[in-house]
C-alpha positions, 0 to 999 in steps of 0.5 A, a space after each residue: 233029778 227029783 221034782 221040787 215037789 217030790 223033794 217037799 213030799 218026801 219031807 213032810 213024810 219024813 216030818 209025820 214019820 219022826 213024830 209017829 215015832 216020838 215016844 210018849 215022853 217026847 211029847 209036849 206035855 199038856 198045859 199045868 191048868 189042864 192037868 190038875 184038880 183044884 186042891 183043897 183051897 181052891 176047891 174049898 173056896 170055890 164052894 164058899 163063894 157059890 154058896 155065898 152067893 146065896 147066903 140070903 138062905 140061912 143054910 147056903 150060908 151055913 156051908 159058905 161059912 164052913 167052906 171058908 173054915 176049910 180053905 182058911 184050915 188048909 192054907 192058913 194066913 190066907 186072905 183069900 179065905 180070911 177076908 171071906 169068911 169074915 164078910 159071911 161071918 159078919 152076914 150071919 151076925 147081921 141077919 141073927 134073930 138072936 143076940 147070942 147068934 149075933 155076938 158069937 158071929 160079929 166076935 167070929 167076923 172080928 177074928 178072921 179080919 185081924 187074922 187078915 190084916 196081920 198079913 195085909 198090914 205086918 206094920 199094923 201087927 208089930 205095933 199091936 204085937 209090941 203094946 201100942 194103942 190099937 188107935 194109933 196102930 190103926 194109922 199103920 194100915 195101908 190101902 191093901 188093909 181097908 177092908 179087913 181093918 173095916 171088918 175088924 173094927 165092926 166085929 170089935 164094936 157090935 160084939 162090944 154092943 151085945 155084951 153091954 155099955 162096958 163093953 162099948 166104953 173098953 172098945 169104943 176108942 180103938 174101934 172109933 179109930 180103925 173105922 175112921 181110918 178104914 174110911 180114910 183107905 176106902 169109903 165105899 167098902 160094902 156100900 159105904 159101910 165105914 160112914 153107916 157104922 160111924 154114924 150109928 156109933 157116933 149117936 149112940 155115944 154121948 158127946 163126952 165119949 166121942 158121940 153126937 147129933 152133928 157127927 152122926 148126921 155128916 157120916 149118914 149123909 156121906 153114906 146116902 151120897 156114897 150108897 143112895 140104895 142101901 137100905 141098911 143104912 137108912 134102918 140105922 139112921 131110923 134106930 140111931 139118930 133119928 131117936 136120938 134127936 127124937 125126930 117121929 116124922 124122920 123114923 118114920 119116913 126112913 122106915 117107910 123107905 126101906 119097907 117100900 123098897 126091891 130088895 132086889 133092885 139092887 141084885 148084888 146087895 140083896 139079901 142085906 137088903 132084905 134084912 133091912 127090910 126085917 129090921 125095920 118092920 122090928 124097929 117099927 114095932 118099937 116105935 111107941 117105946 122109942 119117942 
């Protein structure tokens, strides 16, 4: 009679014998993720968010910008690509040396936020598709649509302030209203920027057309007290309030900050950092101009 321990040998020999014998087909297949190359989206994606990274060189940015193109190209309608290429196409408008850079890239920026938001937010792209007043179709956005209702309004806005005061008046309700309503949905988006663009767009507008020194000192404080780092929004204060309320030892002060300041303090946002500092060593140069 057979040993319990030849009866175990011979099953194990059985056991290896059969899967020597399996054909290739039989085999466990390797995991999907272990097979496959990135497509063209991811791939494309992927290079846009490492050149991003570095978008503090103007040609690192170049390619992030033409990497989002890309992914947005092969899978259209795609957040994950649209909301990218905004942010760098907004990166681009903020750090151009000219105004005809900077109003091309903020109308770019604009138009990948909408072309976002009417996934994120089909309510929001109904009402615009049927008439309704961009303001009150801005209540339509839900939280998923904060950032790209953001991007939106400030794309719309600063290509409006590169074209003239008309341009600013034709806009300026629409824009008020989304970036109000992006404030709602979340006021931390890109370091408070809803509040920092509020304020400069409110002191930049007369009282009469939904400006003033009072609203636009609560939105500047709600961004110091949201962002105390971001240099950004202490440029636009200096350029907006402070010459509006013509307060010299305010700009001052607020430009000396920035100048001050490691843009790398704060490694996330430093190369908005950085040209925050450009700004206001510019803005310091127009000083006697201003006051």
């Amino acid at each position: 009679m057979p040993s319990r321990r030849s009866l175990a040998l011979a099953a194990l020999a059985l056991v290896a014998g059969a899967s020597a014998c399996r054909r290739p087909a039989e085999t466990a297949p390797a995991p999907a993720d272990a097979r496959a190359a990135p497509g063209p989206f991811e791939a494309a994606l992927a290079e846009g968010v490492r050149a991003f990274e570095e978008r503090a060189d103007p040609a690192r940015l170049v390619e992030a910008i033409s990497a989002f193109q890309r992914a947005a190209a092969a899978r259209p309608g795609a957040v994950d690509a649209e909301l990218p290429l905004a942010r760098a196409q907004a990166f681009r408008a903020l750090s151009a040396r000219e105004p005809a850079e900077a109003k091309e890239a903020w109308d770019a920026s604009a138009r990948a936020a909408e072309r976002a938001l009417r996934v994120t937010s089909p309510g929001w792209a109904q009402a615009i598709d049927r008439g309704e007043d961009p303001a009150a179709a801005a209540a339509r956005v839900d939280p998923p649509g904060g950032e790209a209702l953001y991007l939106l309004a400030q794309g719309a806005m600063r290509g409006a302030q590169a074209t003239g005061y008309a341009a600013v008046l034709a806009v300026k309700d629409a824009a008020l209203a989304m970036m109000a309503r992006a404030a709602e949905l979340d006021e931390r988006i890109d370091a408070a920027g809803p509040h920092r663009a509020l304020g400069a767009w409110r002191a930049a507008l007369p009282v009469a057309a939904g400006g003033g020194a009072d609203a636009a000192r609560a939105h500047f404080d709600r961004a110091r007290q949201l962002a105390p780092d971001d240099l950004l929004g202490r440029v636009a204060e200096a350029e907006t309030y402070a010459v509006l309320v013509q307060d010299s030892a305010l700009f001052d002060r607020l430009l000396a900050e920035v100048t001050g300041s490691d843009p790398a303090s704060d490694p996330a946002r430093a190369p908005e950092n950085g040209v925050a500092q450009r700004r206001a060593i510019e803005l310091r140069e127009r000083r006697a101009r201003l006051f």
